[in-house]
C-alpha positions as CSV (number, residue, x, y, z in Angstrom):
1,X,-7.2,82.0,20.8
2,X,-7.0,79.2,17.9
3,X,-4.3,77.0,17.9
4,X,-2.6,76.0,15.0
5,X,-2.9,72.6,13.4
6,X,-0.3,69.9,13.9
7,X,-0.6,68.4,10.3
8,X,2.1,65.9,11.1
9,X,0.3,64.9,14.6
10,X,-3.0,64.4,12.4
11,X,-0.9,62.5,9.9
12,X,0.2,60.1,12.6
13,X,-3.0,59.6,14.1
14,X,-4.8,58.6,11.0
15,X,-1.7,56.2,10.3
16,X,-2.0,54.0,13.3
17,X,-6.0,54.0,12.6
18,X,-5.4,52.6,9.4
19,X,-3.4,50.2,11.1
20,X,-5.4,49.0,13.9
21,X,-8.5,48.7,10.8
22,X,-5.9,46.3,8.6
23,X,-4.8,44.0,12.0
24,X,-8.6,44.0,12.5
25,X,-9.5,42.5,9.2
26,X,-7.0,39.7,10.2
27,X,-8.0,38.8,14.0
28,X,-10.0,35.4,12.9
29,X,-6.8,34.2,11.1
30,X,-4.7,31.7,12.4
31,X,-0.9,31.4,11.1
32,X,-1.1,27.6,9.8
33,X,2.3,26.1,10.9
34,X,4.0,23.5,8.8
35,X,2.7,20.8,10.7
36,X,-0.6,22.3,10.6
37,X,-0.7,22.4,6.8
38,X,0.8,18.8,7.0
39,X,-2.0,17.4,9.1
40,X,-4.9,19.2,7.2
41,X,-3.1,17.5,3.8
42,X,-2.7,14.0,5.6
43,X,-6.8,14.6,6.0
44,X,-7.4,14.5,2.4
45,X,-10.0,12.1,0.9
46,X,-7.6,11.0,-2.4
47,X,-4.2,11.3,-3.6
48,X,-2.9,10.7,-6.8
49,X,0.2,9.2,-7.5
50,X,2.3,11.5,-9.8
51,X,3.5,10.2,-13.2
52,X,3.1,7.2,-15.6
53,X,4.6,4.0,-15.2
54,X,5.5,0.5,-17.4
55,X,3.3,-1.6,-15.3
56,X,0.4,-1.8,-12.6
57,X,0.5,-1.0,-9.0
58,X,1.2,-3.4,-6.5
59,X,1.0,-1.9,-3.6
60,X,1.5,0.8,-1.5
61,X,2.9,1.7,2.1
62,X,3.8,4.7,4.6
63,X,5.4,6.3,7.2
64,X,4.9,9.5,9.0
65,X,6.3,11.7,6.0
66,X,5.9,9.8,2.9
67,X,4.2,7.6,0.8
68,X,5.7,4.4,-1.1
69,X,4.4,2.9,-4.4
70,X,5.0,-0.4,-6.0
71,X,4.3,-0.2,-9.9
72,X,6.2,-4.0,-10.9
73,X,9.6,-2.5,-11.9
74,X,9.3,1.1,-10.8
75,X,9.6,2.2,-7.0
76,X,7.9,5.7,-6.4
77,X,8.5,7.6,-3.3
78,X,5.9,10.9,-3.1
79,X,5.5,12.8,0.5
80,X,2.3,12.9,2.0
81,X,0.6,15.9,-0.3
82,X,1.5,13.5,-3.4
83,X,4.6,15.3,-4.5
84,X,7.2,13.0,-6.1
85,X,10.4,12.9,-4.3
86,X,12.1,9.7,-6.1
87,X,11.9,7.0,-8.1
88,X,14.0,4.0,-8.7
89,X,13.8,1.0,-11.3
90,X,13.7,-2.5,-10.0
91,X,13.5,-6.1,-10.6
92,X,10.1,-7.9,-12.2
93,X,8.7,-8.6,-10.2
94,X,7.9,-6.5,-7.2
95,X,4.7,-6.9,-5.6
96,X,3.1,-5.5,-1.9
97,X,5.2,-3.7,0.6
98,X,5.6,-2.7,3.9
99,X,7.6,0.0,5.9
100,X,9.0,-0.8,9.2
101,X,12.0,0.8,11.1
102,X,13.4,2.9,8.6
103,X,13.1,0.6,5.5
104,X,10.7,-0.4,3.3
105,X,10.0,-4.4,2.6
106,X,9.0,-5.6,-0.9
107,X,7.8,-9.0,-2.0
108,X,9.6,-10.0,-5.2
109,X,9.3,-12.9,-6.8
110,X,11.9,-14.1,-10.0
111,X,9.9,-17.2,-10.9
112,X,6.8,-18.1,-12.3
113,X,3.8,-17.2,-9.7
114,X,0.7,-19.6,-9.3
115,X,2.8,-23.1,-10.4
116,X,1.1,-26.1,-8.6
117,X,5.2,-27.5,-9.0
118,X,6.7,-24.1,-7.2
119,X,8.9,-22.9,-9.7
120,X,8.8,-19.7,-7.9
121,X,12.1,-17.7,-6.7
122,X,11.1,-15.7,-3.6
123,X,12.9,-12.9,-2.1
124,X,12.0,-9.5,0.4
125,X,14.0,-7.0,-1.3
126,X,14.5,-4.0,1.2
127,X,15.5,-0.1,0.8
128,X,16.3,2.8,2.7
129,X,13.3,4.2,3.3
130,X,15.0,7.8,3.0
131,X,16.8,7.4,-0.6
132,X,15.7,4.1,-1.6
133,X,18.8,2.6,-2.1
134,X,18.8,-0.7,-1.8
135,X,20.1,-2.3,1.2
136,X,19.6,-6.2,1.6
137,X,18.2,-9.4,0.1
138,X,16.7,-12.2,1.8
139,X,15.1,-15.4,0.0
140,X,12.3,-16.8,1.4
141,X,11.6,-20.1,-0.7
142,X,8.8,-21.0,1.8
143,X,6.6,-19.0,-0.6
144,X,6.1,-21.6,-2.7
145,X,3.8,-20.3,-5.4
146,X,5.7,-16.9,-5.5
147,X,5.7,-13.9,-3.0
148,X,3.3,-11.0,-4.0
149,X,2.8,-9.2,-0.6
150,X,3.7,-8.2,2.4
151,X,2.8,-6.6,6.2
152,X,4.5,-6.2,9.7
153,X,3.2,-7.0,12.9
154,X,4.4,-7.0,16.6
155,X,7.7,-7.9,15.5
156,X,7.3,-10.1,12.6
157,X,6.9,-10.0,8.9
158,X,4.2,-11.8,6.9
159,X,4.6,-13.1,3.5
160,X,1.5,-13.9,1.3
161,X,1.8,-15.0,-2.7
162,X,0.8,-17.0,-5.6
163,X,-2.0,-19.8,-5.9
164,X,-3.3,-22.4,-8.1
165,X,-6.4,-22.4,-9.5
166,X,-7.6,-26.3,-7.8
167,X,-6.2,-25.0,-4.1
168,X,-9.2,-23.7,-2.2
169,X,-7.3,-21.9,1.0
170,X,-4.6,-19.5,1.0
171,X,-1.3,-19.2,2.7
172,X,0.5,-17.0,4.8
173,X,4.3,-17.6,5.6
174,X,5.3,-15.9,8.8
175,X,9.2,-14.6,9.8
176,X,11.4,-12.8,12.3
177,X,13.3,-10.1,11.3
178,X,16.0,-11.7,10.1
179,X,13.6,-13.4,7.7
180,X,14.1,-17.4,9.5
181,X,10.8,-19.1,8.4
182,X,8.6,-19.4,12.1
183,X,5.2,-20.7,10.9
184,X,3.0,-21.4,7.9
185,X,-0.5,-20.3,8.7
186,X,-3.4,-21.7,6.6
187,X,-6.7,-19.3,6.3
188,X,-10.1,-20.9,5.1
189,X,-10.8,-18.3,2.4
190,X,-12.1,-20.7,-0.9
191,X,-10.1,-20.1,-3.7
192,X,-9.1,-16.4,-4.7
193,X,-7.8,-16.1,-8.2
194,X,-3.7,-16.3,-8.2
195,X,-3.9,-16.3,-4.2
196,X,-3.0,-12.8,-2.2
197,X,-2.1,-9.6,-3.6
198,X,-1.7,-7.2,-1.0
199,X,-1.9,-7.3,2.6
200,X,-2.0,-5.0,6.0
201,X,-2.7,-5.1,9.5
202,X,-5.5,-2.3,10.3
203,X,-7.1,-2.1,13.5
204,X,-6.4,-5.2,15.1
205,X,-7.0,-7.5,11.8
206,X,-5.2,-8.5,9.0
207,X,-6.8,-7.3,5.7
208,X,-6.2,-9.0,2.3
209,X,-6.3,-8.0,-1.6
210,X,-7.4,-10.6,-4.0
211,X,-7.8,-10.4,-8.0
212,X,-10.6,-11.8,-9.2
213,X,-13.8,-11.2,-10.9
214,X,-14.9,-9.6,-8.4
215,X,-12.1,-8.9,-6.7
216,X,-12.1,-10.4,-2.9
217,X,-11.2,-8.9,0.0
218,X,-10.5,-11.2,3.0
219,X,-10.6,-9.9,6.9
220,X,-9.0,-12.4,9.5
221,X,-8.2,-12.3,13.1
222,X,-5.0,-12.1,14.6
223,X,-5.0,-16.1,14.2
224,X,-6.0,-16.1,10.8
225,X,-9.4,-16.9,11.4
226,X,-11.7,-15.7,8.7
227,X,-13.9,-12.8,9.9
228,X,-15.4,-12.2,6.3
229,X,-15.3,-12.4,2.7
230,X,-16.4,-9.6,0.8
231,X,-16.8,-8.6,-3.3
232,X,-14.7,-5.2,-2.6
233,X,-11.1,-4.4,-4.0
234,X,-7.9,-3.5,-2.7
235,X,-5.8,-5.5,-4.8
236,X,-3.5,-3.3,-5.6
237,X,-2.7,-1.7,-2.3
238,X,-4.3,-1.3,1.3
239,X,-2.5,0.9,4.4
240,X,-3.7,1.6,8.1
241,X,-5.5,5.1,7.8
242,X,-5.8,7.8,10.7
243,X,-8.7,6.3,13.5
244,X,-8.8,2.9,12.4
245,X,-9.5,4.0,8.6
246,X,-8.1,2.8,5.3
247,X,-6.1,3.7,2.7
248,X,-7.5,1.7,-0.9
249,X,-5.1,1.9,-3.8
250,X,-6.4,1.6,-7.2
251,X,-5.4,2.3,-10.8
252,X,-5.8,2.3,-14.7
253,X,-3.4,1.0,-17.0
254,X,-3.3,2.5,-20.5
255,X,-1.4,1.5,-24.0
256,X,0.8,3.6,-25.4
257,X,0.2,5.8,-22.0
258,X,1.0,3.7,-19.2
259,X,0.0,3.1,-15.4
260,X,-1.0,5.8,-12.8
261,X,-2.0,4.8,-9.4
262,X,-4.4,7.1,-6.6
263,X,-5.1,6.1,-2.9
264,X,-8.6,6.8,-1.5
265,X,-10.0,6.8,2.1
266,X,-12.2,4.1,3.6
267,X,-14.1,3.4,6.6
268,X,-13.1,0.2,8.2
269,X,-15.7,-2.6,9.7
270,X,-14.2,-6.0,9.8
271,X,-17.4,-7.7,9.5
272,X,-18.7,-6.1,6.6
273,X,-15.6,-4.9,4.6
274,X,-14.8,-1.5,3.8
275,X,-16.6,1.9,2.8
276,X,-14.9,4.5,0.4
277,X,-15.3,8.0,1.8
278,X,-16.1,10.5,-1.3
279,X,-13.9,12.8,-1.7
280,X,-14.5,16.4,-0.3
């Protein structure tokens, strides 16, 4: 004898096969966590900085989270996908920076940079790294033509700066962290136009941004021996990069519009400068 049809067994059964065919369509998926998404952002070939400012770039820094920008008299704080988070106005002028434990470390400089008499007024200004505030001042007149940059290294900072046009070396002024003077450390570079602009330890060498036409880029070892010279630019920001890499700040200054700022990607050889990688 027939039996009669269970339409609401039926029902069920085609239910969970429409199910199992969804799940299916998913299997090669994998939930991105949000430090997944983080890392695959932090991979990223260029990042612009968000917004116009009064004046140029001078340099940028980071720490695991976020990004820092120096634009003169504006401080811009952006996470690591380039979304702004805050910004703060500041003193002309503020130059390079560096983060370390926390804070970030500007070079400012309230004089007149490049004077072969030193009528500079040098100072590290430093901020919360968190909110930016503004937490303490320390002058540093050892920078004698005017401090413009800045980097961190196995415990102590390093100051770069200003130059005048007939000197044909630069400078570097080195301090603990409570900013006492230690050593002033000559590097045989020539002459680069108004001295250092930016500077950061990368790979076991110190890398340096010079203005110029063309702008200079100077490697050195850990001694401040000249590696190489090279026509290449990052004077308006380099930063250690994932694997030895680079990060290369650069900009464009517009009237009436104002000053934007991007970081870009390089490959990293001390002996023949740096390679931009193209973006993806």
């Amino acid at each position: 004898m027939n039996q009669p049809i269970n339409v609401n067994a039926i029902s069920l059964l085609f239910s969970l096969l429409l199910l199992i065919v969804i799940d299916d369509t998913h299997a090669d998926e994998t939930p991105v966590s949000t430090a997944q998404q983080a890392d695959v952002n932090a991979s990223a070939m260029t990042l612009s900085c968000p917004g116009t400012y009064q004046h140029h770039l001078q340099g940028i820094c980071m720490d695991k989270d976020a990004i820092f920008w120096s634009f003169t008299t504006t401080l811009v704080k952006t996470d690591r996908t380039g979304k702004l988070l805050k910004t703060v106005p500041v003193a002309n002028h503020h130059g390079d920076l560096c983060h370390h434990d926390g804070k970030i470390y500007v070079a400012v400089n309230l004089g007149k940079f490049n004077d072969p008499k030193g009528n500079a007024n040098s100072w590290i200004y430093v901020y919360d790294a968190v909110n930016l505030n503004e937490v303490a001042r320390h002058e540093v007149p050892e920078v004698f033509h005017g401090a413009g940059g800045i980097g961190f290294h196995q415990g102590k900072f390093f100051v770069v700066g200003g130059l005048p046009n007939d000197i044909s070396e630069n400078y570097v002024y080195e301090y603990d962290q409570k900013f006492a003077h230690v050593k002033k450390h000559v590097i045989a570079s020539g002459h680069t136009h108004l001295g250092i602009q930016t500077a950061a330890f990368v790979n076991g060498h110190w890398w340096f941004g010079c203005y110029g036409d063309p702008k200079i880029t100077l490697v050195t070892d850990t001694d401040f021996k000249m590696i190489g010279r090279y026509k290449q630019d990052c004077s308006l920001g380099i930063a250690p990069h994932k694997d030895g890499g680079l990060w290369i700040a650069s900009g464009v200054c517009q009237p009436r519009i104002g000053c934007t700022g991007k970081i870009q990607s390089a490959l990293a050889n001390p002996k023949k400068g740096f390679t931009l990688e193209k973006p993806r």
